[in-house]
C-alpha positions, 0 to 999 in steps of 0.5 A: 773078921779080918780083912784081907790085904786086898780090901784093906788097900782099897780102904787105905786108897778111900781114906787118902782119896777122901783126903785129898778131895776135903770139904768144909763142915755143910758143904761135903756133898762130893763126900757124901756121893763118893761114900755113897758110890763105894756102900752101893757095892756092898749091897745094902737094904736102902740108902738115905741121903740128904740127912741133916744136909749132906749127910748119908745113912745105908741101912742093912736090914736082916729081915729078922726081930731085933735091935738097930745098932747105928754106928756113925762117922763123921766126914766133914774137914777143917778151914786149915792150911795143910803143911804135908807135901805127901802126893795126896795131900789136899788138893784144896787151899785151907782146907783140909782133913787134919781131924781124922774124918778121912779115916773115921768115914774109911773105917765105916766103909770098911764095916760094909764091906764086912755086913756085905761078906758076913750078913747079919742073923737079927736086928738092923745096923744104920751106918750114918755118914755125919755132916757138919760135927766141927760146927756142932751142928750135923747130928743135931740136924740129921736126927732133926731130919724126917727122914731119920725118924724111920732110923732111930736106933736102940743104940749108937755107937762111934769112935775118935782117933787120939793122937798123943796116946798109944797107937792101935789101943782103946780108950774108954769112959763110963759117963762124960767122955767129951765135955759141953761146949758153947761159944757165947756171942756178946754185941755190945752198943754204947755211942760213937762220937769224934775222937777230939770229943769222947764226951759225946759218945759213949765208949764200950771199952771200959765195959768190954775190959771189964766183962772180960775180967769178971767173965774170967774170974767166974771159972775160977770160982769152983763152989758154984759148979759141980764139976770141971768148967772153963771159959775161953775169950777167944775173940774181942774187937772194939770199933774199926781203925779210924783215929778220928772216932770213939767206937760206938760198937764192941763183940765179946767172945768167948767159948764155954765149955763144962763135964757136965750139961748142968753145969753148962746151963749155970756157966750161960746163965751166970755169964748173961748175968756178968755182961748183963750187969756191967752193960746196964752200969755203963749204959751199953745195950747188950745182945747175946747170942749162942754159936757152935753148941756140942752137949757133953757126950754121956756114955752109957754103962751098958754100951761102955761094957759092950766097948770092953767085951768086944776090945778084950775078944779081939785081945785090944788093949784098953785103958779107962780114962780118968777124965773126960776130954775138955774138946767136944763132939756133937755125938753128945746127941746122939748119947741123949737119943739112946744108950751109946758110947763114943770111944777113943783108938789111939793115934800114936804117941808122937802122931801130930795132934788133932787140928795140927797142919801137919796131921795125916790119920794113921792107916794103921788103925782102920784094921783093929777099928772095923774089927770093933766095930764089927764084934760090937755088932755081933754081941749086939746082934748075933748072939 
C-alpha cells in the first residue's frame, strides 16, 4: 500500500504535533489520548489503554483463525533541552522527542490507517503504543499488565530509526541486535568524623577510588566473558562540600551492558563481588542496587527472514549488521515473549544523532516504514 499524498501530510503534521507536545518516560498520557483520538478514526475491533502505565494497544481483529502479529512503537521523550528553532519544536523546557519516538509512534498510526483501508483476510494485528522505553521499564510493565494477557501475540515485531546510516535503508541482524543493559547503584557507609580528626571516622574514599579501578579493569579481562561487555562509571560522589567534615557516605555508579543475557548475569555477579570485597576490607557496608535494566533484544531467525522477504518485495535496500548495537531497547521483552525482530531504517547519514539536542526524526522515512510493516503483516496474514 502506498499512501496518498493527503494521508501522508496528515502523518507528517501527527508526528510534528507529537513533537512539539513531548512528555517524559511514565508521564505520556496527553500522548497516549491524542494517539488514541487519530486510532478511533481508523475503525479498530477494540482499543485498550491503560497499559503498563499510559500505554495503549488497538486491536484489529479479522473475525477469522490465525496469528496475532503486535507491532509496537514507542513514544515516550527525553529530559533534554531541545536546541532546534523550527516552529514546532518542543513547547516544553527539557524535554523533548530527540530519539525518534515522534515518529516511530507516526508510523504506527500510518499502519491503521492502512488495516482501515485494506482489512485484513485472518489472524489479528495488536498495534501497541509503548510507555516508558528510556527507562526500560514500559514493555516490562505493559506485558506485566492483565489487561495484556488477552493480547499476547505469536509475533512482534518493531523498528528503530538510525541516524548515522543511509537514509530510507533497512538494517538487519539474526540474534542480538541491541545489547543488555543495567546500571548498578553501589551505597557505600563507612563513618563521618571532624575533618581536623579523620582518625575518628572512617572515610570511603580510598574504597570508592579503588572500586572504580578494579571495577574498570574487570571488562578488560575477556576470557571471563563470552562475548562483547563494557562497563561505564558514570557517576560518583563522595560526602557533601563541608570543609570541615570526613564523609561518611559515598555512591557508585556504573552502567553495565553486554551482547549477551549470560553474560550480563557473570558482569552483576563479578562486579557485587569486586565492591563486596573491597567494602568488607575497608569496613564500609555496602548496598547494591539495580536501575533502568533493558534484556538484549534476540531476533529471532524466522521473523529476521520475514524483515527480508517483506524489504526486498517493496525493492528496500537492506544490509546485515556485523554486530549488535551496544545501546539498549527494552523490545528485548518482547523477543523473550515470542518469535520477534526489532530492526533499523535508516536516518540519514549526516542526520544528527540519536540524544543530540539538535535531532528531528525524518519524514522521510515514514512512507517506506508503514509500507514494511504492512507487507510484514500481509506475509504473516494474508498469504
Amino acid at each position: 500500500m502506498t499512501l496518498d499524498s493527503k494521508t501522508l501530510r496528515e502523518l507528517i503534521d501527527f508526528r510534528k504535533y507529537l513533537h512539539q507536545n513531548p512528555e517524559l518516560s511514565g508521564q505520556e498520557k496527553q500522548t497516549s489520548k491524542t494517539i488514541e483520538n487519530f486510532l478511533k478514526k481508523t475503525n479498530p475491533s477494540s482499543i485498550v489503554t491503560g497499559l503498563g502505565g499510559h500505554g495503549l494497544a488497538a486491536v484489529y481483529n479479522s473475525g477469522k483463525a490465525g496469528p496475532t502479529v503486535l507491532l509496537r512503537a514507542d513514544m515516550d521523550a527525553l529530559p533534554i533541552q531541545e536546541s532546534n528553532s523550527f516552529e514546532y519544536r518542543s513547547k516544553y523546557h527539557g524535554v523533548a522527542h530527540l530519539c525518534g519516538h515522534d515518529g516511530h509512534s507516526t508510523i504506527l498510526a500510518g499502519v491503521a490507517v492502512g488495516l482501515q483501508k485494506s482489512p485484513l483476510k485472518k489472524g489479528r494485528v495488536i498495534l501497541l503504543f509503548q510507555p516508558a522505553e528510556e527507562t526500560g521499564q514500559g514493555a516490562a510493565a505493559v506485558i506485566a499488565d492483565e489487561k495484556f494477557k488477552p493480547l499476547t501475540p505469536d509475533y512482534a515485531f518493531a523498528l528503530h530509526n538510525l541516524p548515522g546510516f543511509k537514509r530510507g535503508q533497512i538494517y538487519l541482524r539474526e540474534g542480538t541486535f541491541a545489547s543488555a543493559s543495567t546500571g548498578l547503584i553501589a551505597k557505600l557507609k563507612g563513618l563521618s568524623s571532624h575533618a581536623a580528626h579523620p582518625e575518628d571516622g572512617n572515610n570511603p574514599d580510598l574504597a570508592m577510588a579503588k572500586m572504580i579501578l578494579e571495577l574498570n579493569n574487570l571488562v578488560s579481562q575477556k576470557e571471563r566473558f563470552d562475548d562483547f561487555t563494557l562497563l561505564t562509571v558514570i557517576h560518583a560522589k563522595l560526602g557533601e562540600v563541608a570543609f570541615g567534615t570526613t564523609p561518611g557516605n559515598a555512591t557508585l555508579m556504573a552502567t553495565l551492558r553486554t551482547y549477551l543475557d549470560t553474560d550480563m548475569e557473570i558482569l552483576k555477579a563479578e562486579s557485587e563481588s569486586i565492591i563486596k570485597h573491597i567494602g568488607k576490607e575497608n569496613n564500609i557496608k555496602v548496598d547494591i542496587t539495580y536501575t533502568e535494566e533493558f534484556p538484549a533484544t534476540i531476533n529471532s531467525s524466522e521473523c529476521t527472514a520475514l524483515v527480508q522477504r517483506a524489504s526486498s518485495k517493496l525493492d528496500l535496500q537492506t544490509h546485515q549488521l556485523k554486530n549488535p548495537f551496544r545501546w539498549s531497547e527494552d523490545f528485548g521483552h518482547f523477543t523473550q515473549l515470542c518469535k520477534a525482530n526489532l530492526f533499523g531504517v535508516g536516518s540519514g547519514e549526516n542526520h544528527p544523532q540519536l540524544h543530540n539536542e539538535d535531532y528531528d526524526f525524518p519524514d522521510d522515512i515514514i512512507e517506506p516504514s508503514v509500507n514494511l510493516f504492512r507487507e510484514i503483516l500481509e506475509l504473516i496474514l494474508n498469504n
